[in-house]
BAROKOL-251678 format. One record per residue: residue in one letter; x, y, z of N, C-alpha, C in turn. Coordinates in steps of 0.02 Angstrom, whole numbers, padded with zeros to 5 digits, always signed. Layout:
<pts>
AXYZXYZXYZ;...
</pts>
This chain:
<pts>
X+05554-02570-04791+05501-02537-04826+05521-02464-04837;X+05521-02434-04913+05533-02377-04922+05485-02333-04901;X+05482-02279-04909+05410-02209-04880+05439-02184-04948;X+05377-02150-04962+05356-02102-05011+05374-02041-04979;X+05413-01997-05020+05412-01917-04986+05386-01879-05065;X+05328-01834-05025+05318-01831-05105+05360-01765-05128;X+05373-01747-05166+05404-01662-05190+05368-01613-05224;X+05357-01557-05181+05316-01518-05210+05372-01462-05258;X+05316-01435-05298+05353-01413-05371+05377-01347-05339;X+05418-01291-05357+05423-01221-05354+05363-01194-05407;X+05340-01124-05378+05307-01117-05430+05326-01039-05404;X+05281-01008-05473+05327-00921-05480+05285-00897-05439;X+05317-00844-05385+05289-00815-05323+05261-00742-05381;X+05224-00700-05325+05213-00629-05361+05242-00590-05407;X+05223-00591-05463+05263-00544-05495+05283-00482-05457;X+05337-00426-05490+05384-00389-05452+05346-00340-05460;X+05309-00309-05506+05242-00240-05507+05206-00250-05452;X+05174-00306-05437+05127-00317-05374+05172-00308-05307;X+05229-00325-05283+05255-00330-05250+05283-00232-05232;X+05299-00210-05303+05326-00128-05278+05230-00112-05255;X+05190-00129-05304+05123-00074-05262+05103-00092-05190;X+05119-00152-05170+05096-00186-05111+05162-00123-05054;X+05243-00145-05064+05267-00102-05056+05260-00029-05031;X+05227-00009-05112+05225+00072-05077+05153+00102-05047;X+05126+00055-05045+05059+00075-05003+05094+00041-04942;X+05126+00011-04924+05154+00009-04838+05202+00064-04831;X+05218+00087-04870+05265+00151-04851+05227+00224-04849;X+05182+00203-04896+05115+00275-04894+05096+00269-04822;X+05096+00227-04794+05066+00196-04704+05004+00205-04744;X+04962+00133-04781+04904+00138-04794+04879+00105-04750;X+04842+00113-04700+04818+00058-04649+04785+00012-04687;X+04745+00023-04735+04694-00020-04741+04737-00095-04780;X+04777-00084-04803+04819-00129-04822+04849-00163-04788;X+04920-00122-04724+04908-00181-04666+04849-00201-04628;X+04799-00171-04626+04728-00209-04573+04712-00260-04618;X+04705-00266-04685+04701-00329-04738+04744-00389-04735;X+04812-00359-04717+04853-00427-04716+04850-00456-04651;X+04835-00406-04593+04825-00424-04545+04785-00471-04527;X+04718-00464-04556+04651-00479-04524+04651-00564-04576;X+04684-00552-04616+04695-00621-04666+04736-00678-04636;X+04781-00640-04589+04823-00670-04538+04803-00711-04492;X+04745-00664-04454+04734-00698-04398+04656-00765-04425;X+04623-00736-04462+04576-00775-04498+04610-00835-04506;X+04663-00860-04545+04681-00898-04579+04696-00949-04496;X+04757-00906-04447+04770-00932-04395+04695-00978-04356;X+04649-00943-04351+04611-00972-04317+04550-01018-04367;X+04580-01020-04420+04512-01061-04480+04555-01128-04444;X+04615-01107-04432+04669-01174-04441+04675-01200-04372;X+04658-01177-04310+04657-01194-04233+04736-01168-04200;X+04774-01123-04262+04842-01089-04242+04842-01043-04190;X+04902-01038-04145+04901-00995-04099+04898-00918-04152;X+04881-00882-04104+04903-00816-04135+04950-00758-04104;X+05002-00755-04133+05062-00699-04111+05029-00639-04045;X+05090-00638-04014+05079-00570-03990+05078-00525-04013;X+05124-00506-04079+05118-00440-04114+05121-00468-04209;X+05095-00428-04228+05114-00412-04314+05135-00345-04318;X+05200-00372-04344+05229-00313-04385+05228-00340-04463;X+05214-00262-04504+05247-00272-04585+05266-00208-04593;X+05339-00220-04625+05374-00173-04646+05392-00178-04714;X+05407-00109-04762+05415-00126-04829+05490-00075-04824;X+05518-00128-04869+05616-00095-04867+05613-00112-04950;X+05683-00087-04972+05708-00070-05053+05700-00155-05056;X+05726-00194-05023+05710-00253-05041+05645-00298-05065;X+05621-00283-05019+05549-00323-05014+05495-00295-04928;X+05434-00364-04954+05391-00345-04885+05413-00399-04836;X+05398-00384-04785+05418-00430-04718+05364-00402-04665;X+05341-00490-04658+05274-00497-04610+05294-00519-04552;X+05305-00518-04505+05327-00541-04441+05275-00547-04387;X+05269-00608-04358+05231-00641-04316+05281-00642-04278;X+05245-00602-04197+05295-00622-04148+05276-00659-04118;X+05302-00702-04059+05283-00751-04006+05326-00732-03945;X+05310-00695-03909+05347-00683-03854+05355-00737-03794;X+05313-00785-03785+05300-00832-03739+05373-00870-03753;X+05391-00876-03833+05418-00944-03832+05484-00892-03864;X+05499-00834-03847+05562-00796-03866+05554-00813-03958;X+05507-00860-04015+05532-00850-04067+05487-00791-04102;X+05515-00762-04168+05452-00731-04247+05453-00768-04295;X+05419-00784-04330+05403-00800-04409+05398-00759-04448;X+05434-00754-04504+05463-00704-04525+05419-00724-04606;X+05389-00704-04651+05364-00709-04718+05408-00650-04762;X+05449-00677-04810+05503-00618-04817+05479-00633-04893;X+05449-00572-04920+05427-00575-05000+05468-00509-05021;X+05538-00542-05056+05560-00509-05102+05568-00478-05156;X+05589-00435-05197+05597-00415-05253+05665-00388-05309;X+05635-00398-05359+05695-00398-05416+05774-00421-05399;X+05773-00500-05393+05827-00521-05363+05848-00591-05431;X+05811-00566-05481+05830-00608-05518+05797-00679-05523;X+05756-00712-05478+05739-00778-05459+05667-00756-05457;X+05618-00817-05513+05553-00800-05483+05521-00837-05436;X+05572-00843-05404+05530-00879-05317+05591-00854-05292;X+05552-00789-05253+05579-00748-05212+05532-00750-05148;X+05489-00786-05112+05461-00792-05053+05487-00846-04991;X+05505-00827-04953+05539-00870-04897+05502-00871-04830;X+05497-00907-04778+05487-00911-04720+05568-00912-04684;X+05577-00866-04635+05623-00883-04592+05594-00876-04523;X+05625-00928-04468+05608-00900-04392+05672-00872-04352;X+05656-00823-04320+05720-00800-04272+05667-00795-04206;X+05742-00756-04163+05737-00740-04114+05675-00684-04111;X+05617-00688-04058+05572-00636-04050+05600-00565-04064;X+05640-00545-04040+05674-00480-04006+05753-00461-04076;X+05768-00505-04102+05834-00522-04132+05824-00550-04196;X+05810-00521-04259+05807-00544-04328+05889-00588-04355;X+05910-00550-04306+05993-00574-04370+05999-00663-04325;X+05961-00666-04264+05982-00725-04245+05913-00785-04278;X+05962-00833-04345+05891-00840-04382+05921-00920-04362;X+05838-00952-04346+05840-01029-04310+05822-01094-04357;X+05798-01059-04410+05758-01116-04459+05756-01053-04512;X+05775-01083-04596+05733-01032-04650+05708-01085-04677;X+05672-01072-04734+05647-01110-04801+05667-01057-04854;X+05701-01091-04881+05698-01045-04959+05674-01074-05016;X+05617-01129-05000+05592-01178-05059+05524-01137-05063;X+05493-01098-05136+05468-01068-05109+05398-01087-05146;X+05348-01088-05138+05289-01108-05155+05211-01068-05149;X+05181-01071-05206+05126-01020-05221+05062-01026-05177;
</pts>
């Protein structure tokens, strides 16, 4: 007996204007913008019965934004890496690393979906 796997489509992540203003209001240190992504974070975590991280970090670099969920219990982060002007319009990835250690990366997705 075969199984069905079904395939979900790519579809175009944020345009790259939304992505520099999102950007430079994390570099302005606008709080109210990380307390937004934050609080959307943990909402979503607990609509869903998800643990919730020990820490959130977001940082905004020439590249893109990066949301990081830490988990210190279990040494991993979840990493939400929304890029920009890289040519591709599905530039959003999940990667997990090491809590403590970004370059040590355990799982990515680069299939990226709206």
């Amino acid at each position: 007996m075969s199984h069905y796997i079904p395939q979900l489509r790519r579809q175009n992540s944020v345009p790259d204007d939304t992505i520099d203003e999102i950007q430079q209001m994390i570099r302005d240190k606008n709080k109210d913008v990380k307390n937004a992504i934050i609080d959307t974070i943990y909402f979503y975590l607990s609509e869903n019965n998800l643990d919730n991280p020990n820490n959130i970090k977001i940082q905004a670099t020439h590249s893109g934004v990066y949301i990081k969920l830490q988990y210190f219990k279990i040494n991993r982060s979840l990493i939400l890496v929304i890029h920009n002007n890289r040519g591709d319009p599905n530039r959003i990835h999940v990667k997990v690393t090491k809590a403590n250690n970004d370059s040590i990366v355990i799982a990515q997705n680069h299939c990226i979906w709206k």
